[in-house]
N, C-alpha and C positions, 0 to 999 in steps of 0.2 A: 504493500500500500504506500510505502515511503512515510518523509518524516510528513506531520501534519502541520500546519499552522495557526497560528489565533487568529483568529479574525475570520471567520467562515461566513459565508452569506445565507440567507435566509434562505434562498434555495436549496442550498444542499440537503437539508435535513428534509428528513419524510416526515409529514405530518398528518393528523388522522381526520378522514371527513365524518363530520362537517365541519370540523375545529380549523380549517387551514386557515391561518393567517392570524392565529388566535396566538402563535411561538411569540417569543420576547425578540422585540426585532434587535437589527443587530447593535443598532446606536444605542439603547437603552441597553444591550445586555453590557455592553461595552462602560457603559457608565457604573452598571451594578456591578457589576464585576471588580471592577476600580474599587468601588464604598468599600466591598468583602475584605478588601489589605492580605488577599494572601498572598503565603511564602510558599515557596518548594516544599515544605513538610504539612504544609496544613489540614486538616481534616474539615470538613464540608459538608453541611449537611443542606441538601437541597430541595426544598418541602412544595411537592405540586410540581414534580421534573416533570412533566407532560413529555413532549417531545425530546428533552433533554438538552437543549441549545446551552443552558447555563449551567450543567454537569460536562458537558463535553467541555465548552472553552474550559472553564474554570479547571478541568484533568491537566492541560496543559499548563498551567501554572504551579498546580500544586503534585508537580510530578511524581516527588517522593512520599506525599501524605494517599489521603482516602477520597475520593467525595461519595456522598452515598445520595443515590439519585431515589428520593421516597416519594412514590406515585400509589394513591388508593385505587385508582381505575385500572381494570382487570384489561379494557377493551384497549385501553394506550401500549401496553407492555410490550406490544411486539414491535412497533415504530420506537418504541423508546429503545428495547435491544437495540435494535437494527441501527440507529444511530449512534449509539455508544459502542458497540463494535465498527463500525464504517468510520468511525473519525474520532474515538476518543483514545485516548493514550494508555489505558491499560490500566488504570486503577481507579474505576469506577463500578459501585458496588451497587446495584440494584435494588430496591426496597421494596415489596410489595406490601402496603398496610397503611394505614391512617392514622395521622398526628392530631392530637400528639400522643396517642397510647404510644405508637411504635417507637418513639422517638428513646425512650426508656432505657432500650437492650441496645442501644447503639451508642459506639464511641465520642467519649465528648468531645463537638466541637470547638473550633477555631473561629468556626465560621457558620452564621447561618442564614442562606437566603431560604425569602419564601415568596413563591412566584402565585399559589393556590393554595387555601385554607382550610376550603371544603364547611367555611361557616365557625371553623374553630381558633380563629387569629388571637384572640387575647389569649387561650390556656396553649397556644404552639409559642408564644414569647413568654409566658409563664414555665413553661417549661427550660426552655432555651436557656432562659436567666438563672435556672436556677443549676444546669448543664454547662455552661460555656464558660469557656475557658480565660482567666485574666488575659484582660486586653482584648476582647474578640468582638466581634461585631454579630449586629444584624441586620439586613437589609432585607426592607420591603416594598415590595413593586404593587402599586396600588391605579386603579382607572379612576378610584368617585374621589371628588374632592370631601365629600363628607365623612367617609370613614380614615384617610388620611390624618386630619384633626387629630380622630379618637388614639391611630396609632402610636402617634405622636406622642400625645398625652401618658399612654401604657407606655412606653418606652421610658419617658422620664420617672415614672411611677416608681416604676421596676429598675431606677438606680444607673440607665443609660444616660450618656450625654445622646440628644437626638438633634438630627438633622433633617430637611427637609429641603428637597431638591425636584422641582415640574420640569420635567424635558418634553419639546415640543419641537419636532423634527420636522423636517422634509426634504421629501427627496426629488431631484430632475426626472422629466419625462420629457422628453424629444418630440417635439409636435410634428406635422407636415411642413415639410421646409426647412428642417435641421435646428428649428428656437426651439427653447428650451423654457418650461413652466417647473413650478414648483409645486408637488404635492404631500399637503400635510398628511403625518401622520397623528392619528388619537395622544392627545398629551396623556403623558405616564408620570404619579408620582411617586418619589423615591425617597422613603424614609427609611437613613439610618441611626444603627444604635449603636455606641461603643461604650464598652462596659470597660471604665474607668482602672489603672493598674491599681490603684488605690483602694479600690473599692473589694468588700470582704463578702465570698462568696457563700 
């Protein structure tokens, strides 16, 4: 397959119908990714990998650690294989089950994004906070501006420094004639949390 690279485009990944388009595009994963701070050792827990776009980059970075790609939907799992075999770097670890029970029997992270919550987002950073590791982060990729707020809020609750970061992209489309327009993508907001070295676990 050769060596692979960061930055992959949203095409190459399979995703499952009717959800196509629903993956973290790539400017946003590129920004999350960034908030996660991880190193070459890191451990990763990545809640709602659907397709896995942000287990796969994030294997690349954290080469010598884990990410563990945790998806509750039975119907994604085969696109999620198939993409973390086809482009991930070999140490990404499949999760089948729902957070934050499963979050329990797995290794603490470093790091935790949460891309889908499945309705359970305050007790998946409750958990998190009480698992992750001095100094680690978390990062959430949110569509409403109204539960963003809320996240925020639990974040600082729960002894994080929070951030709060709206990306609103677009990308060229080449019209008739060779101009070039610009189309938006859906703003995404990106709240993270770093849990302070000072701070007693």
């Amino acid at each position: 397959m050769g060596e692979m690279l960061y930055g992959l485009p949203d095409e190459v990944f399979e995703q499952r119908m009717p959800l196509v388009g629903q993956i973290t595009k790539k400017e946003i994963r590129a920004i999350s990714i960034h908030s996660l701070g991880l190193r070459p050792d890191s451990v990763l827990w990545d809640i709602g990998s659907g397709s896995g776009s942000v287990a796969v980059e994030s294997s690349h970075i954290a080469t010598n650690g884990v990410v563990y790609a945790i998806e509750k939907d039975i119907e994604s799992l085969d696109i999620l294989r198939s993409n973390v075999h086809n482009y991930g770097s070999g140490n990404v670890e499949i999760v089948l089950g729902e957070a934050p029970g499963i979050l329990y029997d797995l290794e603490a992270p470093d790091s935790v994004f949460v891309g889908g919550s499945g309705g359970n987002l305050q007790e998946i950073l409750e958990v998190s906070r009480a698992r992750i590791k001095h100094g680690g982060r978390i990062v959430v990729n949110l569509a409403l501006l109204e539960r963003t707020q809320k996240v925020y809020d639990d974040m600082k609750e729960l002894g994080f420094s929070s951030e709060l970061v709206m990306i609103n992209a677009s990308r060229s489309k080449e019209m008739l004639g060779g101009s070039l327009r610009l189309q938006g993508l859906n703003p995404v907001f990106i709240v993270t949390g770093t849990l302070d070295l000072g701070e007693d676990l």
